[in-house]
Backbone as CSV, one residue per row, in Angstrom:
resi,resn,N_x,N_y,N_z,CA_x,CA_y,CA_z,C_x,C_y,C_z
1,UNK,11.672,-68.427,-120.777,12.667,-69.126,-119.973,13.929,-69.323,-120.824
2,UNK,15.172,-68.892,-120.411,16.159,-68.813,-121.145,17.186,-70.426,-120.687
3,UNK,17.197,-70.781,-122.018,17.854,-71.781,-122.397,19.005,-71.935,-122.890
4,UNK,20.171,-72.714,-122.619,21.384,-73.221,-123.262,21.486,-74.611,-123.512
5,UNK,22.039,-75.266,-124.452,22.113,-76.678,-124.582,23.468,-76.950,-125.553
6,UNK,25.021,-77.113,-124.204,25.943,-77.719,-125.176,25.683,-78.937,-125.242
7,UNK,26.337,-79.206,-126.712,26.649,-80.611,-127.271,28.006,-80.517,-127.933
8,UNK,28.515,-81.634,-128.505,29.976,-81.881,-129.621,31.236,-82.380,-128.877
9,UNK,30.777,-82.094,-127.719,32.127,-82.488,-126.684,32.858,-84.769,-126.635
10,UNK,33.834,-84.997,-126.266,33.832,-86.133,-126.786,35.816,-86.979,-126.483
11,UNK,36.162,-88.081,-127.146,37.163,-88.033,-126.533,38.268,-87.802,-128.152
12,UNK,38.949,-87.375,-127.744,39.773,-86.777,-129.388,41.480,-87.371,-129.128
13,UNK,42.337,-87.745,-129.779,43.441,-87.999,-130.012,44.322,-86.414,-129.760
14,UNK,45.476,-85.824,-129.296,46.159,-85.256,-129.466,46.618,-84.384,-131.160
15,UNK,46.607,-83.824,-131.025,46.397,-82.906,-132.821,45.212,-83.008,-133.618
16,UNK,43.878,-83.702,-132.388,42.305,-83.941,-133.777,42.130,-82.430,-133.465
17,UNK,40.556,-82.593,-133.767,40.042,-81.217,-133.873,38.200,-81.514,-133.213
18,UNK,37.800,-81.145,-132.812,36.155,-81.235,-132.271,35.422,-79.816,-132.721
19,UNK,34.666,-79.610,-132.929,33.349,-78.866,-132.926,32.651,-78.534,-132.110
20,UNK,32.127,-77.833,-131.027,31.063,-77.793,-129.941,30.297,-76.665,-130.290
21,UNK,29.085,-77.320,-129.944,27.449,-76.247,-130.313,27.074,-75.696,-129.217
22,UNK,26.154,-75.137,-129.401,25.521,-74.478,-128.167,24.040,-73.816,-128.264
23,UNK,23.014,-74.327,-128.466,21.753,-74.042,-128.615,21.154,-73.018,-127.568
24,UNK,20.477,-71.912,-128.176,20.101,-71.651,-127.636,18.681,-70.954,-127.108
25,UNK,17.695,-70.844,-126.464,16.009,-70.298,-126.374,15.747,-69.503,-125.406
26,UNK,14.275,-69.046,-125.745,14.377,-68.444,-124.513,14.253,-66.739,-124.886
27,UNK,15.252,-66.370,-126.135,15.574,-64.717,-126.052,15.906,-64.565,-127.245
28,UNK,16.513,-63.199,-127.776,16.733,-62.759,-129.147,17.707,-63.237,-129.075
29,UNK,18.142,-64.083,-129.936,20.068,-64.720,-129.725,21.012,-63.300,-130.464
30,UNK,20.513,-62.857,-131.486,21.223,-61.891,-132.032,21.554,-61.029,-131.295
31,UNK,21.076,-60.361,-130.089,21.256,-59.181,-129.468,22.481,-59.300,-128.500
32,UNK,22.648,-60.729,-128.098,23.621,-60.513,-127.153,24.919,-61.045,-127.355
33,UNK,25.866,-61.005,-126.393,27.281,-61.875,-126.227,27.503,-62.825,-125.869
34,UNK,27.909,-63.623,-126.282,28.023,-65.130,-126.103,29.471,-65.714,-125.721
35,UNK,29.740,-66.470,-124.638,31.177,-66.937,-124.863,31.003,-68.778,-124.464
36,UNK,32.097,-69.167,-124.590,32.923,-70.340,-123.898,33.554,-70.424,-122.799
37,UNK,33.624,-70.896,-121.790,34.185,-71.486,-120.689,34.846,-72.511,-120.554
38,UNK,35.934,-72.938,-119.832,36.050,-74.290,-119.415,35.953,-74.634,-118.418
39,UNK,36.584,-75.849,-117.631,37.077,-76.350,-116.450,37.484,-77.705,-116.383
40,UNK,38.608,-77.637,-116.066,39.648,-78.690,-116.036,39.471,-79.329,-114.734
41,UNK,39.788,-80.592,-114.528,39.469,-81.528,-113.356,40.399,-80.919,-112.084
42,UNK,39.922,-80.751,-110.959,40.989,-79.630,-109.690,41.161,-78.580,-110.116
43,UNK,40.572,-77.630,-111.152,40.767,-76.502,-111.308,39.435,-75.470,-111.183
44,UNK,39.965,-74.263,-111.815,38.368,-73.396,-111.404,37.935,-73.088,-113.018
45,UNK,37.027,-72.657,-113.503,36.212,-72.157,-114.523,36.961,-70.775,-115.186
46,UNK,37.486,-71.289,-116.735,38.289,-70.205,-117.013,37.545,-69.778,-118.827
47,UNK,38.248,-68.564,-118.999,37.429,-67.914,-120.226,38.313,-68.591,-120.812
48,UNK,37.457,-69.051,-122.307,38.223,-70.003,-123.774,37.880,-68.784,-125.050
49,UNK,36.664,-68.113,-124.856,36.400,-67.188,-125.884,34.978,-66.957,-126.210
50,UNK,34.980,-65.384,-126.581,33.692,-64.891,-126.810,33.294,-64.216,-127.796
51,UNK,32.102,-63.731,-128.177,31.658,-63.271,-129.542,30.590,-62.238,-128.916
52,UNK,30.849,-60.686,-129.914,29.690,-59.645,-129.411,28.991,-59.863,-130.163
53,UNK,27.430,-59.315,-130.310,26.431,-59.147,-131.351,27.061,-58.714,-132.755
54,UNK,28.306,-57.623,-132.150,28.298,-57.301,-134.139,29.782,-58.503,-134.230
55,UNK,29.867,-59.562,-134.082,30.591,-60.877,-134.259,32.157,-60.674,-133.965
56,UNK,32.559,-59.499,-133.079,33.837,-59.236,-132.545,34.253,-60.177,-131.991
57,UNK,35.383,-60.975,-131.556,35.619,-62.107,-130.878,37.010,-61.824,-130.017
58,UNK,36.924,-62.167,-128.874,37.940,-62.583,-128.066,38.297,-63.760,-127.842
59,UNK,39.667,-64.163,-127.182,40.383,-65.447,-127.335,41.471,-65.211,-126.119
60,UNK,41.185,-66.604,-125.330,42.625,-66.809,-124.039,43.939,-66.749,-124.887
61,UNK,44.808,-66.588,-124.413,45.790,-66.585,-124.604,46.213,-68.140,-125.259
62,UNK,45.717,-68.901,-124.275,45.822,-70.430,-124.160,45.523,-71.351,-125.413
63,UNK,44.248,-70.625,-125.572,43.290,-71.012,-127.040,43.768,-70.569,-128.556
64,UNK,44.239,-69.068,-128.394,44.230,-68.521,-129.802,45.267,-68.999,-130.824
65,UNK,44.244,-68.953,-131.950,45.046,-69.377,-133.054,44.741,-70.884,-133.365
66,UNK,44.733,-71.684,-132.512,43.622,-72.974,-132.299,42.522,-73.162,-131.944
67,UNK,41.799,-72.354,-131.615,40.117,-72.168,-131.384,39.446,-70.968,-132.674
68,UNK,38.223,-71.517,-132.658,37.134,-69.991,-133.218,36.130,-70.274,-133.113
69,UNK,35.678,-69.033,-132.286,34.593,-69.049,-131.936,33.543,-68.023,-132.789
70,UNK,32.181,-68.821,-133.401,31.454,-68.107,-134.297,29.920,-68.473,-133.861
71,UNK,29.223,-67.726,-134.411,27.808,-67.662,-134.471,26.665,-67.547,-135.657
72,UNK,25.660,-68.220,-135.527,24.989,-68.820,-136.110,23.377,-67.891,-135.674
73,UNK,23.177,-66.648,-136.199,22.177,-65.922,-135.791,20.823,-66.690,-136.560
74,UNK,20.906,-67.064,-137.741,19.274,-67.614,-137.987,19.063,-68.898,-137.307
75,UNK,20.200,-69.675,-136.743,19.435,-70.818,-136.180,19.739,-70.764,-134.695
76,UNK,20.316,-69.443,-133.862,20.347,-69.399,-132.442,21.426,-70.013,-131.885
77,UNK,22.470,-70.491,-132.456,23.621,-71.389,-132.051,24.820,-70.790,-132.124
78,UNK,25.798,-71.138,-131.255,27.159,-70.738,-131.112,27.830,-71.617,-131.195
79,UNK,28.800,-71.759,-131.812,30.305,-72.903,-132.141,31.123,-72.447,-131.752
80,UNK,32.267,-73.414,-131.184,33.570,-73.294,-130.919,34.278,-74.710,-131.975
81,UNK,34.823,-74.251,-132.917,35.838,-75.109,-133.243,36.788,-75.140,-132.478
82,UNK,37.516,-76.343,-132.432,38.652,-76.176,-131.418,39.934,-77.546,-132.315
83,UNK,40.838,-77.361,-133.089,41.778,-78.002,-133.624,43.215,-78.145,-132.904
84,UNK,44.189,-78.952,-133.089,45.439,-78.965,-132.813,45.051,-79.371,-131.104
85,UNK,44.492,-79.764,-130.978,43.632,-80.219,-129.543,44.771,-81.140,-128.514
86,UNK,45.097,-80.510,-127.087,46.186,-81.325,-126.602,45.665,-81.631,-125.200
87,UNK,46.395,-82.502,-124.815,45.702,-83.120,-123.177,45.442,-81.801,-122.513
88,UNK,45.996,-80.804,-121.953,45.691,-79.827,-121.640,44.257,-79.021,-121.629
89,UNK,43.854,-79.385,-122.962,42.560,-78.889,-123.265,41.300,-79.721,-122.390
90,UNK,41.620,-80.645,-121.717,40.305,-81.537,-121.584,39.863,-80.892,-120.472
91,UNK,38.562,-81.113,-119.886,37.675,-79.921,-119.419,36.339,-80.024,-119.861
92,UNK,35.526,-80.014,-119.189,34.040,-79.268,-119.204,33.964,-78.201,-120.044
93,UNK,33.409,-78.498,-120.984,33.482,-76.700,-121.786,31.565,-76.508,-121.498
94,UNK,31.953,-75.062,-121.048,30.543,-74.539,-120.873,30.220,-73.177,-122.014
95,UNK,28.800,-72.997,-121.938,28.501,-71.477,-123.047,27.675,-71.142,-122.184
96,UNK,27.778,-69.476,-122.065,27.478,-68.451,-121.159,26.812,-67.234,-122.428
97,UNK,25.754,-66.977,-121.641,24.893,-65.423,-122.110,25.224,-64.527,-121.452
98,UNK,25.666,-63.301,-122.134,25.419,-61.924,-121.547,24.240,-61.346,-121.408
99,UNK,23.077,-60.821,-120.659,22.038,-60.916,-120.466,22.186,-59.256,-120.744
100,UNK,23.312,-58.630,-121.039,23.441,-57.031,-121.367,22.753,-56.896,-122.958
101,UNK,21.583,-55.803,-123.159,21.191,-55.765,-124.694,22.409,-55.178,-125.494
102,UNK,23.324,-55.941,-126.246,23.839,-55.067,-127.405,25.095,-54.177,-126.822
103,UNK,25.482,-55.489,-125.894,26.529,-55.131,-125.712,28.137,-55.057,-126.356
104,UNK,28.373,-54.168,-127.483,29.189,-54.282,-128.662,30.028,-53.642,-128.011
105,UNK,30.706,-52.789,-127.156,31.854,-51.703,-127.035,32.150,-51.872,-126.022
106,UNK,32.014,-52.790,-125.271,33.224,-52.744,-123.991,34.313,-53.380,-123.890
107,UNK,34.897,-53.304,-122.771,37.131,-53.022,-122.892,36.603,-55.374,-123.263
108,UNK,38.067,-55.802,-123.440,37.843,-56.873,-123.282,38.145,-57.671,-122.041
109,UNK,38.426,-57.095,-121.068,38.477,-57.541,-119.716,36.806,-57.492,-119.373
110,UNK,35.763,-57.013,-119.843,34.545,-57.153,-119.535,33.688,-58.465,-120.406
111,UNK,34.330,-59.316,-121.721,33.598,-60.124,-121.992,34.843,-61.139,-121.508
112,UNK,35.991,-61.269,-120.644,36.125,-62.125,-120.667,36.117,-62.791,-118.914
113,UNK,35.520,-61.736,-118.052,35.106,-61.971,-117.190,33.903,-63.022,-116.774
114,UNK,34.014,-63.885,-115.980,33.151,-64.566,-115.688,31.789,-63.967,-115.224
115,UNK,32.109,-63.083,-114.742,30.676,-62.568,-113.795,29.657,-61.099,-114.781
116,UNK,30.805,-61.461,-116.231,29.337,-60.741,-117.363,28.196,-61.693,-117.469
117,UNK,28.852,-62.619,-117.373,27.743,-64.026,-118.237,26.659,-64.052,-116.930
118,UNK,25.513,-63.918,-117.170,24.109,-64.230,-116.769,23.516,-65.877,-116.647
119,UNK,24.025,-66.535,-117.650,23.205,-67.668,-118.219,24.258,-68.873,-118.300
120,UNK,24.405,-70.028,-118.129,25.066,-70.821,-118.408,24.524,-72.035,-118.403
121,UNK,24.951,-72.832,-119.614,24.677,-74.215,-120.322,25.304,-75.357,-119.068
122,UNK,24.761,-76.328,-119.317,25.242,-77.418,-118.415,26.547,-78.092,-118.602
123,UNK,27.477,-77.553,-119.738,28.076,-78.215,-119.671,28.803,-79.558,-121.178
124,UNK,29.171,-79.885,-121.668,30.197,-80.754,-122.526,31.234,-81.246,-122.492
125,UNK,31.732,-82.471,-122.119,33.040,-83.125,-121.623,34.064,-83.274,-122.651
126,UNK,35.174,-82.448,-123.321,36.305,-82.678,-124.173,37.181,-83.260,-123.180
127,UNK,37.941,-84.779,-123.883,38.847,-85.062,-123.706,39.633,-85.109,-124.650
128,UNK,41.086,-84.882,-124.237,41.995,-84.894,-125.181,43.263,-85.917,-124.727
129,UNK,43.437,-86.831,-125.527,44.591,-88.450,-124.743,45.309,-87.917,-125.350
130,UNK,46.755,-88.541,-125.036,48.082,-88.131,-125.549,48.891,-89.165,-126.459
């Protein structure tokens, strides 16, 4: 039974920085792609950033350069640091599985699509005050 479990989410000052985890069971964590999600209050579910098996990473436009997203293959976990943190950012951040084996070579309009991800975590509340 495949499992996700975010945590780290929280309320942060304008320019802090947060951490968010993402546990995960269930499957080989190494084999697949992993990303971040958000969703902002009245809005819809948007890509924040993702990581392939061989640790390639993509990044929103929105995010980069203030986010990184990395992985943690011996203990099954995915991080998103997220620094320079502004009201804008606050949102539900979710983590999503690609349920594709070893999926390393496709365009990046395919990991940053919502409808690669198979699997999704319940969820972590970042706020960011001004």
């Amino acid at each position: 039974d495949v499992q996700l479990q975010a945590s780290g989410g929280g309320l942060v000052q304008a320019g802090g920085s947060l951490r968010l985890s993402c546990t995960f069971s269930g499957f080989t964590f190494d084999d697949y792609s992993i990303g971040w999600y958000r969703q902002a209050p009245g809005k819809g579910r948007e890509f924040a950033a993702a990581i392939t098996p061989s640790a390639r990473t993509y990044y929103a436009d929105s995010v980069k350069g203030r986010f990184t997203i990395s992985r943690d293959n011996a203990n099954d976990t995915l991080y998103l640091q997220m620094s320079s943190l502004q009201p804008e950012d606050t949102a539900i951040y979710f983590c999503a599985l690609d349920a594709t084996f070893r999926s390393n070579w496709k365009t990046a309009g395919y990991y940053t699509s919502s409808t690669t991800y198979d699997y999704w975590g319940q969820g972590t509340q970042v706020t960011v005050s001004s």
